[in-house]
N, C-alpha and C positions, 0 to 999 in steps of 0.2 A: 718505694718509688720516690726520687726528689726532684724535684720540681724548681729550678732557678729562676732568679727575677728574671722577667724581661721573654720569658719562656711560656710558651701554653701548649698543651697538648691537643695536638690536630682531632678533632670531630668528625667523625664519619655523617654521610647522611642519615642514613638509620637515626642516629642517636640524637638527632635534630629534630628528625621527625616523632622523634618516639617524646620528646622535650615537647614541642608541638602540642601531641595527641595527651600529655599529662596537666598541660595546663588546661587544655577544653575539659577533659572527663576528673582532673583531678580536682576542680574548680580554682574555688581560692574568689576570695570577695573581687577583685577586681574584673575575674573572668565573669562570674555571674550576675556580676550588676550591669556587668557590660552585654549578657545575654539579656536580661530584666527590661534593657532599655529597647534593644534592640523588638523583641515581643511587642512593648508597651506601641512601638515604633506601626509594627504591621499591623496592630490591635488598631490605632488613632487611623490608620490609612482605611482599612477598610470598612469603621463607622466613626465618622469623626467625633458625633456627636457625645461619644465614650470621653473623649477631654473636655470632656467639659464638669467643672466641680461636683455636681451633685451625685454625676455617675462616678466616679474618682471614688466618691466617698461610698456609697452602695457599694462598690467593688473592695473599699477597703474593710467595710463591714462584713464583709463576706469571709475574706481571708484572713481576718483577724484571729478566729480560733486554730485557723493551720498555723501561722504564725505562732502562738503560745506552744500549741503542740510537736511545733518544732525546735522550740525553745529546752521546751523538756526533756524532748527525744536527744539534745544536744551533750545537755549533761550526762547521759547515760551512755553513750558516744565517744563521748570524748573520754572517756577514761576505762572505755574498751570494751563498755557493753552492748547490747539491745535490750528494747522494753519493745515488744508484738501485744502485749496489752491492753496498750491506751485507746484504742480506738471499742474493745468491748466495755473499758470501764467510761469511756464516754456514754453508750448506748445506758448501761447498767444507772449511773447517774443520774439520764434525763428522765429511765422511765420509773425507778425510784423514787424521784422529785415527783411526777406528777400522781403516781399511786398513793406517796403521802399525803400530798399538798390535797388536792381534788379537788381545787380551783377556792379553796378557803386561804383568803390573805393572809391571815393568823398565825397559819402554819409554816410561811415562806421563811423566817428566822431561823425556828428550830430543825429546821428539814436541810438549811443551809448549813448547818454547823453541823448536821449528821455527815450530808456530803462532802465535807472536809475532812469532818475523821475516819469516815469510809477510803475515803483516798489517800491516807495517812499509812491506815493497816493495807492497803493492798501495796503497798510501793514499801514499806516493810520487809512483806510477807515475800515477795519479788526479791528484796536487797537480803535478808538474812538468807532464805535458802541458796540461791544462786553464791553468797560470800562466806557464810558458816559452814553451810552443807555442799559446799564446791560442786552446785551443779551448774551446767553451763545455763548464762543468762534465755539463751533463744528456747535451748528447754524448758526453762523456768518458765518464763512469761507466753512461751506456747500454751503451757498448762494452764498457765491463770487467765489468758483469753478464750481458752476454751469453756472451762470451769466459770466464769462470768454469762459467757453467750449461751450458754447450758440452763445455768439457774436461772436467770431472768427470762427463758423463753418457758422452764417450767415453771415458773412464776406467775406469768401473765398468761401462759395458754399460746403464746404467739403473739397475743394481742393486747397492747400495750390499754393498759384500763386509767381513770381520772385526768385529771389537769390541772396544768399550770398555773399559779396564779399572775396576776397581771404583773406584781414587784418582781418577780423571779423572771419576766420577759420581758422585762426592763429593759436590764444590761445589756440584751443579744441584739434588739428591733430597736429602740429608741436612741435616744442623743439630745443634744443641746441645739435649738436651734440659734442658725444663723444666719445673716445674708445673704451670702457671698454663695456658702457654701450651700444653706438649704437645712442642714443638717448636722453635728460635730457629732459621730458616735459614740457612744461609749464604749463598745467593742475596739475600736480606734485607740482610745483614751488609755482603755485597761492592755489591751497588746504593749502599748507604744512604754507603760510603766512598767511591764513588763521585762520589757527587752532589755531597758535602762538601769533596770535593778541586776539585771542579770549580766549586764556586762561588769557592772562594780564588783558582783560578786566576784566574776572570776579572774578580775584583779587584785582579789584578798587574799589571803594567806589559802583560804578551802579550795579556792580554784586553781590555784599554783599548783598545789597537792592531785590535784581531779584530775589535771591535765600531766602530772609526774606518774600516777597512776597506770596512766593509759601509754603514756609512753613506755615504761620501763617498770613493771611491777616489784622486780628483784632491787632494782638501786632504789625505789621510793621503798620500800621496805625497811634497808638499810639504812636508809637517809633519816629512820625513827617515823616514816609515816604509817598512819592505820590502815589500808589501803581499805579491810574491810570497813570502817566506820564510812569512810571517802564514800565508796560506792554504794553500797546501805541508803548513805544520804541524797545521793543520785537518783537511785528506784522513787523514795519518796517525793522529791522534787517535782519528777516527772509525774505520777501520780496526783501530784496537788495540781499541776497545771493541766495537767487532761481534767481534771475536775471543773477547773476555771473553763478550761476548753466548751465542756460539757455544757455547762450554763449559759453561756454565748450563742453555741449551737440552740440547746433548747429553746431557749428566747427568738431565734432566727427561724428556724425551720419548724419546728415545735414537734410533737411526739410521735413518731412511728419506728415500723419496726427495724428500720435501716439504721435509724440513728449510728453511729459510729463506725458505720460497716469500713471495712476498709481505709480508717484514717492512721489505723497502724504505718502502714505501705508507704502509704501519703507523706506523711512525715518523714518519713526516712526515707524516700528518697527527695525530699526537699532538703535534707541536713548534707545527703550526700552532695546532692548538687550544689549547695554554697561551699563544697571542701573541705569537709569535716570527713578525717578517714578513717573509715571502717577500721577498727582494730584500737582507737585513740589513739592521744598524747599530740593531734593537730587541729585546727578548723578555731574559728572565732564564733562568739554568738550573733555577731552582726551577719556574717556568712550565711549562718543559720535559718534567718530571719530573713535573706534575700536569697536565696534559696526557697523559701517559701512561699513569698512574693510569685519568684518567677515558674513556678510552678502554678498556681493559681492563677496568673496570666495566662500562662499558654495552657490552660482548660477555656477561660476565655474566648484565646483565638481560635482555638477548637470549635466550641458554639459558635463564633464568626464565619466560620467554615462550611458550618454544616456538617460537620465529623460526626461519626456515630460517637456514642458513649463510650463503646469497647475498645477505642481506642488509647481510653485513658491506661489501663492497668497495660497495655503493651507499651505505652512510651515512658512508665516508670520502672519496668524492667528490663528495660533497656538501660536508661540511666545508670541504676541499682548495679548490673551487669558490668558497664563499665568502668561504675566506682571502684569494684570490687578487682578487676583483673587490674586496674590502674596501682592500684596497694598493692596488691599482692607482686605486683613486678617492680615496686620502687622495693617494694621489703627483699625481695632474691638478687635482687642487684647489688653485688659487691662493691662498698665505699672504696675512692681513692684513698689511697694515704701518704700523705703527705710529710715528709721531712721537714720538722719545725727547726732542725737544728743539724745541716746536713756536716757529714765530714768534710773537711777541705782535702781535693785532692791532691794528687802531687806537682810542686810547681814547676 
């Protein structure tokens, strides 16, 4: 089909509207910050006193570890996977931590750098099978949330035994005090480094590749990448920041047996909602991260409401739902093609 200057192809409505319904459910940072604001908007009308800094900040302490864990969810996303595990290696984590620790300070060092290499081999163990042994990522990491929420309940009996020491609930409850604010968190602090680190990264050379990955596995192939070391490094990533996640959590809420229930979901649909789309090779980590936000707001305005609980996992499968049929109809939709170099016809 060619297309001359000065020429456009008439637009049905349909295809207007369908343009419409892909910016709302397909996000993209601009959509979602613009939802972020809009929530933050109904949240300030119906308790004002929520603008005001110190609850700003309590609210940012809060969603800081969805934040991280949407970060990580990100990278595993965007180059075409899913991780369903982060939210049991979260629980696995805090009650690990306190079962070693048992409120002895001593321990908090050594117990932290087990928690890392813990999170190391499961984000491994997640990337080599799903990329060596070609099983699909959602199988994989079904397994490993399973096999995690398994052990640790035969572990503890159900009931999470010892405690945390005061350094290791540092990071999650504490902060800097200040004026203005009352409080600077740390949870704040380490998100926001977070974020920052990981937008460089996938401005480097690994994340060109992560996000080549996800878009087109056969041409990054070609192109000399590894696609399995790429994603391998992904599972890991994620893994190390649900770790982080873990810590923040545990220091915030401290040890029971829900810890991480359901922060899989969470996260992914906060990654879908900033426009990060199912299948990779799209979305930004700033997306990611505001996505997250607004996601955590409108649980917010929810409690403002008076909403029951239950209504949280219906308005993330909802989301999740429309991320999913929004991809799947930009992927079946046949590209124009355009004539870069039309024939002349006859004069």
């Amino acid at each position: 089909m060619t297309v001359t200057e000065g020429s456009q192809p008439r637009r049905s409505t349909r295809s207007r509207a369908a343009e419409v319904t892909g910016r709302i459910f397909g996000g993209g940072t601009g959509t979602v910050f613009a939802l972020l604001i809009v929530v933050f908007a109904v949240v300030f009308a119906l308790n004002p006193s929520f603008a005001e800094p110190p609850s700003l900040m309590a609210f940012a302490k809060k969603a800081a570890p969805l934040v991280i864990l949407a970060v990580g969810q990100y990278f595993v996303m965007i180059c075409g996977e899913l991780d369903l595990s982060v939210g049991s290696l979260v629980g696995a984590q805090v009650v690990i931590a306190a079962a070693l620790i048992d409120g002895e300070e001593s321990r908090t060092g050594p117990v932290l750098l087990l928690m890392l290499a813990f999170g190391i081999v499961v984000g491994l163990v997640n990337g080599l099978i799903t990329t060596v042994l070609k099983v699909h990522s959602l199988i994989t990491t079904l397994g490993m949330m399973l096999v995690l929420y398994g052990a640790i309940r035969l572990w503890t009996g159900g009931a999470p035994t010892g405690a945390l020491s005061e350094a290791f609930r540092e990071m999650g409850r504490a902060g800097i005090d200040m004026p203005l604010l009352r409080q600077l968190p740390w949870a704040l602090i380490i998100a926001a480094v977070i974020v920052v680190a990981a937008v460089v990264l996938m401005r480097s050379p690994y994340g060109r590749t992560l996000v080549a990955a996800g878009d087109n596995e056969k041409v990054a192939t070609f192109a000399g990448v590894r696609v399995w070391q790429v994603r391998t490094a992904a599972f890991v990533l994620s893994s190390v920041l649900a770790t982080v996640a873990g810590l923040l959590i545990g220091g915030y809420a401290g040890v029971t047996a829900q810890v991480g229930q359901g922060l899989e979901f969470t996260a992914i649909t906060a990654v879908v909602l900033g426009g990060v789309v199912l299948g990779g090779g799209r979305g930004t980590v700033v997306a990611a991260m505001a996505g997250a936000l607004t996601v955590e707001a409108l649980f917010t305005l929810f409690n403002q409401l008076s909403l029951p609980a239950t209504i949280r996992p219906t308005i993330q499968g909802l989301i999740i739902i429309a991320a999913v049929a929004y991809a799947a109809r930009e992927r079946a939709r046949p590209r124009q093609f355009i004539d870069p170099d039309p024939e002349p016809g006859p004069s």
